[in-house]
C-alpha positions in Angstrom: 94.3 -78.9 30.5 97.8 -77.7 31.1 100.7 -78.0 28.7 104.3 -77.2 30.0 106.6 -76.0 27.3 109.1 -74.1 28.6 109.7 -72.3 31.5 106.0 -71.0 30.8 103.3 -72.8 31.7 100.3 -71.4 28.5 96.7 -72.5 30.1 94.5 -73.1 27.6 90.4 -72.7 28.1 88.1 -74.8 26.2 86.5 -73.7 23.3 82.9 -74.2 25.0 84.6 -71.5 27.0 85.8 -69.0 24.9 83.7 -65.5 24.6 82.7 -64.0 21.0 82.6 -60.6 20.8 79.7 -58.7 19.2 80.2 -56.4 16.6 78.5 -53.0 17.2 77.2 -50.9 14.1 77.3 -47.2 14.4 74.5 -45.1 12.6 75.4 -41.3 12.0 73.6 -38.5 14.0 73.2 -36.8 10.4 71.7 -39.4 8.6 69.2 -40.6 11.3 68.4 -36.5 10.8 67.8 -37.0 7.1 65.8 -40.1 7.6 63.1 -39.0 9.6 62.8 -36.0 7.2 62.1 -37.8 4.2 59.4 -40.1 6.1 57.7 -36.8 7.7 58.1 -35.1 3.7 56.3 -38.6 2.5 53.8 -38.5 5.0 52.4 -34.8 4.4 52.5 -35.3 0.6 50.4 -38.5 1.2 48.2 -36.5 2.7 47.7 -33.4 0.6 47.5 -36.2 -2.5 44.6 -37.0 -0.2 42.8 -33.9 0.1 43.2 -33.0 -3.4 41.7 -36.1 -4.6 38.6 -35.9 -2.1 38.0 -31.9 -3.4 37.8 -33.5 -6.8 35.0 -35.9 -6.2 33.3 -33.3 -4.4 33.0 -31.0 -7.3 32.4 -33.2 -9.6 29.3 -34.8 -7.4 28.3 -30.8 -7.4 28.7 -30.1 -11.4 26.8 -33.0 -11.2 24.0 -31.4 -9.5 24.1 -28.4 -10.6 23.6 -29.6 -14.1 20.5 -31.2 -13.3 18.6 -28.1 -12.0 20.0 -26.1 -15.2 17.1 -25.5 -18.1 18.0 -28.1 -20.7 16.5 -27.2 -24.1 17.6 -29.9 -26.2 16.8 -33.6 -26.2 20.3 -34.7 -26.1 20.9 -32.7 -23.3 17.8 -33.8 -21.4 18.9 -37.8 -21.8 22.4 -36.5 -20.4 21.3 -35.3 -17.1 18.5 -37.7 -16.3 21.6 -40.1 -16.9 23.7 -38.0 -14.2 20.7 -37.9 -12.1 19.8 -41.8 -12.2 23.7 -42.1 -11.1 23.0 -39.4 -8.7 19.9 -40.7 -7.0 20.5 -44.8 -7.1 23.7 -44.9 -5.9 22.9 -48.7 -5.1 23.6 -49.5 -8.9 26.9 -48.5 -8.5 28.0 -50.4 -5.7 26.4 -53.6 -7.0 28.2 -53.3 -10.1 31.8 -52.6 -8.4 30.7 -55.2 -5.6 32.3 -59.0 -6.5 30.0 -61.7 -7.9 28.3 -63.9 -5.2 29.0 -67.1 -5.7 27.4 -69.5 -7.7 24.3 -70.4 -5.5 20.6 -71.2 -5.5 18.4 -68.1 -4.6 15.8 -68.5 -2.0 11.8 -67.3 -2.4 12.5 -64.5 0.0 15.6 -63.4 -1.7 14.3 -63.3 -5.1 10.6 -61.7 -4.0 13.3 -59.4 -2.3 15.1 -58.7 -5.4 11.9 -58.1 -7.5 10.7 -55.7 -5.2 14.4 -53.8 -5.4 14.2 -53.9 -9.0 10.5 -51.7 -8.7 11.1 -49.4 -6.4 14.1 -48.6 -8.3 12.3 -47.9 -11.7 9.5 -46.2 -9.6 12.9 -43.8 -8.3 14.0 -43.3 -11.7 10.5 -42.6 -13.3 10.1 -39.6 -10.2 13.8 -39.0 -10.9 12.7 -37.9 -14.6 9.1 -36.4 -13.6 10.6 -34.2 -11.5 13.6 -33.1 -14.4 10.0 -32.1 -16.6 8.4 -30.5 -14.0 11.6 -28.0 -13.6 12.2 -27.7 -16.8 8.7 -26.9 -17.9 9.0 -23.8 -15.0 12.0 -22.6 -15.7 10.6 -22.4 -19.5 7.7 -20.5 -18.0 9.7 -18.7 -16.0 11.6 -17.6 -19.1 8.5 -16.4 -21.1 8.0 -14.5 -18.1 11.2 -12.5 -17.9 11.6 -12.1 -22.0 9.5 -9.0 -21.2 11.6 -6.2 -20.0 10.4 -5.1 -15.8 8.1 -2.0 -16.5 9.4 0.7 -14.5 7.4 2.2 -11.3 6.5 5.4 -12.6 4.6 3.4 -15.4 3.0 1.1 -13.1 1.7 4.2 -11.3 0.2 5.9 -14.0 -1.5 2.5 -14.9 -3.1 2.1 -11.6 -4.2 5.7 -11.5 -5.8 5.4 -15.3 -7.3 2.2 -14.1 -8.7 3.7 -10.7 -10.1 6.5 -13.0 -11.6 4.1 -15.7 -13.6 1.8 -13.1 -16.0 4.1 -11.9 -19.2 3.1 -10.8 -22.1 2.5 -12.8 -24.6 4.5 -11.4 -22.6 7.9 -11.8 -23.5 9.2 -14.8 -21.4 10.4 -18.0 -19.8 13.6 -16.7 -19.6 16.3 -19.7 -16.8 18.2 -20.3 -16.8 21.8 -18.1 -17.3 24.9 -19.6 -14.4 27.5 -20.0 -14.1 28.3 -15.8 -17.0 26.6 -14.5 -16.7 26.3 -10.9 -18.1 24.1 -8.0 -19.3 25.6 -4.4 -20.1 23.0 -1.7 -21.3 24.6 1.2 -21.7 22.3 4.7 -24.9 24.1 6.9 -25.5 23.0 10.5 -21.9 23.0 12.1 -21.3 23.4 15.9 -23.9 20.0 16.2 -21.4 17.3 15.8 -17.2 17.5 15.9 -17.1 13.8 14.5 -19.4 14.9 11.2 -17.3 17.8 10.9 -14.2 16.3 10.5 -15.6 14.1 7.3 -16.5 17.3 6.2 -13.5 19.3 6.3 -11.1 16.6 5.5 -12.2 16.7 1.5 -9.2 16.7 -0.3 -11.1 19.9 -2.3 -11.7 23.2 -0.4 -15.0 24.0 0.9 -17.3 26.2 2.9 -18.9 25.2 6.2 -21.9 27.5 7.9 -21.8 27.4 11.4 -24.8 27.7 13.8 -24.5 30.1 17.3 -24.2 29.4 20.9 -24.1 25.5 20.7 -22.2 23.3 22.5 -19.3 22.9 20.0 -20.0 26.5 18.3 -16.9 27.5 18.9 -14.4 24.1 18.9 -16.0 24.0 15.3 -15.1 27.5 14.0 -11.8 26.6 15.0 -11.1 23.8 13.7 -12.9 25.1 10.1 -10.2 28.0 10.3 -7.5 25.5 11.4 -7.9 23.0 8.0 -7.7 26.0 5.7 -11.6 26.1 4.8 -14.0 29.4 4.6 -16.4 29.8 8.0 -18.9 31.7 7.7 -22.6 32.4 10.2 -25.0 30.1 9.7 -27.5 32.4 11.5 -30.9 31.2 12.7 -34.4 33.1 11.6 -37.9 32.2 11.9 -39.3 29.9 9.1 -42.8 30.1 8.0 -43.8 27.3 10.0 -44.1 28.9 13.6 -43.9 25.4 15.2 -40.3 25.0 14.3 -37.4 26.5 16.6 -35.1 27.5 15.0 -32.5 27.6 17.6 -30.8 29.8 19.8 -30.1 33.7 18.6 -32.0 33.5 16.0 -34.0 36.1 14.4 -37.5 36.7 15.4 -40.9 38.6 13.6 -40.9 42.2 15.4 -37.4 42.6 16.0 -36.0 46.2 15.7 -32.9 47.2 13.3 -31.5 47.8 16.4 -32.4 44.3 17.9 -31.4 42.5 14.9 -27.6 44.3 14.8 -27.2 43.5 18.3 -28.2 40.2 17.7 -25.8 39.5 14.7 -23.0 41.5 16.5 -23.1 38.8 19.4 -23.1 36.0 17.0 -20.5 36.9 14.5 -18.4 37.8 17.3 -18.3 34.3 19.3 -17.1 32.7 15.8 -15.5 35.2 14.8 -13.5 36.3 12.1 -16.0 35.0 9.5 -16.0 35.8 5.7 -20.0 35.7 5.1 -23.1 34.9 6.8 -26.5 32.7 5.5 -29.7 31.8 6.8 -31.1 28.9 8.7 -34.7 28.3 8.1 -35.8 31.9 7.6 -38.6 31.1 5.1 -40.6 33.9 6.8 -37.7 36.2 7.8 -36.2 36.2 4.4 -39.9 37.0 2.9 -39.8 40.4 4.7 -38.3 43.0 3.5 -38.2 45.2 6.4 -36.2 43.0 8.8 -34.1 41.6 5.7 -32.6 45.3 4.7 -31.6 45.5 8.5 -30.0 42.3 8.2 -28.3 43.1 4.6 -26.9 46.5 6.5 -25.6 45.1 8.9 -23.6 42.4 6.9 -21.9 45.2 5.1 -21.3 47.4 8.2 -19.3 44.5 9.5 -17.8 44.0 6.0 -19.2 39.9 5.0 -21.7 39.1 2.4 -24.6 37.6 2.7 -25.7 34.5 1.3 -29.8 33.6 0.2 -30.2 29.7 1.0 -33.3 30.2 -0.7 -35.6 28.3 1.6 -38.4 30.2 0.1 -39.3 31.1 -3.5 -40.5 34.0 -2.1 -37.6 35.1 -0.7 -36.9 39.2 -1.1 -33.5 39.2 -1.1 -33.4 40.4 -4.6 -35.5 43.2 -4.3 -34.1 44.5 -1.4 -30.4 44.2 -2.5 -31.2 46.2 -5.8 -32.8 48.5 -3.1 -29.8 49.2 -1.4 -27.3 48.8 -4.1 -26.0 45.5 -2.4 -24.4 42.3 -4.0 -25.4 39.1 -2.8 -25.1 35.4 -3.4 -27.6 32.4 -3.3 -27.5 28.8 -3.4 -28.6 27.1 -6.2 -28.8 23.3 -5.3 -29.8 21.6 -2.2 -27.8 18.5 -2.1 -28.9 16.3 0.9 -32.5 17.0 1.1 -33.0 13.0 0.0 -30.1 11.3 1.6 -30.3 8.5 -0.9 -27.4 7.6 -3.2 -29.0 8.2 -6.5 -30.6 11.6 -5.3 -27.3 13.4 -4.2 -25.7 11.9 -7.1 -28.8 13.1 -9.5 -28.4 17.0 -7.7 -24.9 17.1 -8.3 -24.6 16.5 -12.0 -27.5 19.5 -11.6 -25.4 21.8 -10.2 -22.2 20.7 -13.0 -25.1 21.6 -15.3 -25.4 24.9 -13.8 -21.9 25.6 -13.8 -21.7 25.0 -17.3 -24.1 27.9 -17.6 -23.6 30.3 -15.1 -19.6 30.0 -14.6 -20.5 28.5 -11.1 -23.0 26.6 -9.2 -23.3 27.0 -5.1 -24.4 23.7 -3.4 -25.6 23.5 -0.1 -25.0 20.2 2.1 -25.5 19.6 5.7 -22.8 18.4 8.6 -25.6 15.3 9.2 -25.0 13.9 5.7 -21.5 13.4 7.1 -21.9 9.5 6.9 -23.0 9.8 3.0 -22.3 13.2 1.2 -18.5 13.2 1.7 -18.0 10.3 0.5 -19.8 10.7 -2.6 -18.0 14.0 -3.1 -14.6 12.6 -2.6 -15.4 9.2 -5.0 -16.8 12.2 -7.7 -13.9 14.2 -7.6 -11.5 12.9 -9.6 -14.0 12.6 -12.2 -15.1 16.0 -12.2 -10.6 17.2 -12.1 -10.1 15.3 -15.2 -13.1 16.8 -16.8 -12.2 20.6 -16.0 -14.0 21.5 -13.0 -12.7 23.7 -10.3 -13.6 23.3 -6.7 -13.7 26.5 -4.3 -15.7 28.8 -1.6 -18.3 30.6 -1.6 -15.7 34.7 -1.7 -14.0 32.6 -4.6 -16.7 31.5 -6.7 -17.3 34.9 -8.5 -20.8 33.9 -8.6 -21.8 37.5 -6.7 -24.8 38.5 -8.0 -24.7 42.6 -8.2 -28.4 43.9 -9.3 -28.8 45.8 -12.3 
């Protein structure tokens, strides 16, 4: 539509075709900045509030837990922590409680079989649940009785074991008296050079000893050294003829009818292939040593090559004596045979014969042999410690000051 007024002609549009302009709303850059700030700050404080709260429930689930296992003397204290630990171990209870109430309907068989069964294992759980709470508490009390005792220190604990060790002896070693003012013990080992493996029992006493080697045998040598190399006395266990003309006594060995001049070059040669020795006794000899003759060559010639010689006695008629007090000469002899029985009781029986004579004499020499190595060191080593703690002193033959000088 067109209305002329005028000169000008003014068109008109329709209202249906007029256009309405929006209005635009502008947000500043710095608040938008400020915005998003505060939400991120929110956020993160959300989440700390988070964390804190979860920590807290954890510790107190864990002072929780730790109570239980802590000794509880008192009653009162007892009923508190099988509480906690009923909340602790049926944590079902508490979500049935903070669950909502079913509604309102009739229970089926199943469910309330179902239920019943629930409601006994339960009770079984708690009755365990407090079982258990006794059961650590009664061995924590024991384990307190236990520790009221102060720890014994080790030095203690050793000398208890050692008075104990020393208190159980065996029964069928004797009562061992008390030694005499310097009584002294000899153990003499004959027959070495036979066997390295007896040897080594032998030597490895923890008390010194003296071991009598035999000439030109297989392991004559290997055994004088190894006498020499565990600090023990060697001497010649040199062989002679015993009465019994049946028995060999071995190689080098003293015969009837030797010279003096036979016999010295006969000792020379055996002294000198074990050599250096501190003394010299006889094996067998019974009828060598009953000649006097043949027994002052033999007595010479120990002191020419500056050892003593040493009677084993194998014959009670046995001229050693005479002919030392003869010639001026100091001598020893043995005075028990240990091993001649290699039953328990025997060796036992001629040891507390020689702590007899020891009690007398000052000393007692007591002759054993390599052989017994399976027996006689071990009962020496178990009668040891007895015979220390009664006074008795172990040493060799050149220490024993049991030299007999004639009158």
């Amino acid at each position: 539509m067109t209305k002329k007024t005028g000169k000008k002609i003014v068109r008109r549009k329709p209202a249906s075709t007029k256009r309405k302009k929006k209005s635009k709303v502008y947000i500043p850059l710095n608040s938008i900045i400020i915005l998003s700030a505060v939400v991120v700050v929110l956020c993160s404080a959300l989440l700390i509030l988070n964390a804190l709260s979860s920590s807290r429930v954890a510790k107190k689930t864990e002072k929780h837990k730790i109570e239980i296992t802590k000794p509880v003397k008192k009653q009162e204290n007892l009923r508190k922590d099988e509480n906690t630990s009923r909340i602790l171990l049926s944590p079902e209870k508490e979500t049935k409680k903070a669950s909502p109430k079913k509604e309102n309907r009739p229970e089926s068989k199943t469910e309330k079989k179902s239920d019943v069964k629930n409601e006994k294992s339960n009770i079984k759980e708690e009755k365990k649940s407090s079982d258990n709470i006794e059961k650590k508490q009664e061995v924590l009390e024991v384990s307190e009785k236990k520790t009221d005792k102060p720890p014994v220190p080790y030095e203690q604990r050793k000398s208890d074991e050692l008075k104990q060790k020393k208190e159980a002896k065996p029964s069928d070693i004797p009562v061992i008296p008390q030694a005499a003012p310097g009584a002294k013990l000899v153990i003499i080992f004959d027959d070495g050079g036979q066997n390295l493996n007896q040897l080594e029992k032998c030597v490895s006493l923890p008390f010194p000893v003296t071991v009598a080697v035999l000439p030109r045998l297989a392991h004559s040598k290997e055994a004088a050294v190894r006498v020499r190399a565990s600090g023990n006395e060697l001497i010649l266990h040199q062989p002679m003829q015993s009465v019994n003309q049946n028995v060999n006594p071995g190689e080098g060995a003293i015969k009837p009818g030797m010279s003096e001049d036979e016999i010295r070059a006969l000792l020379f040669q055996n002294i000198n292939e074990i050599a250096p020795v501190t003394g010299m006794n006889n094996h067998e000899g019974s009828l060598i040593t009953a000649n006097a003759e043949q027994m002052s060559y033999v007595m010479k010639a120990c002191s020419d090559e500056g050892i003593y010689f040493l009677d084993s006695r194998t014959n009670v008629e046995t001229k050693v004596p005479y002919v030392a007090r003869e010639l001026g000469y100091s001598y020893y002899e043995r005075n028990v045979f240990l091993d001649n029985k290699k039953a328990r009781a025997d060796i036992i029986s001629e040891i507390m014969k020689g702590v007899a004579i020891a009690n007398k004499k000052g000393g007692a020499i007591m002759i054993g042999h390599v052989w017994s190595a399976e027996i006689l060191p071990g009962i020496l080593a178990e009668m040891y410690p007895l015979l220390i703690e009664k006074g008795y002193k172990f040493t060799t033959v050149s220490n024993s000051g049991a030299l007999i000088t004639p009158k």
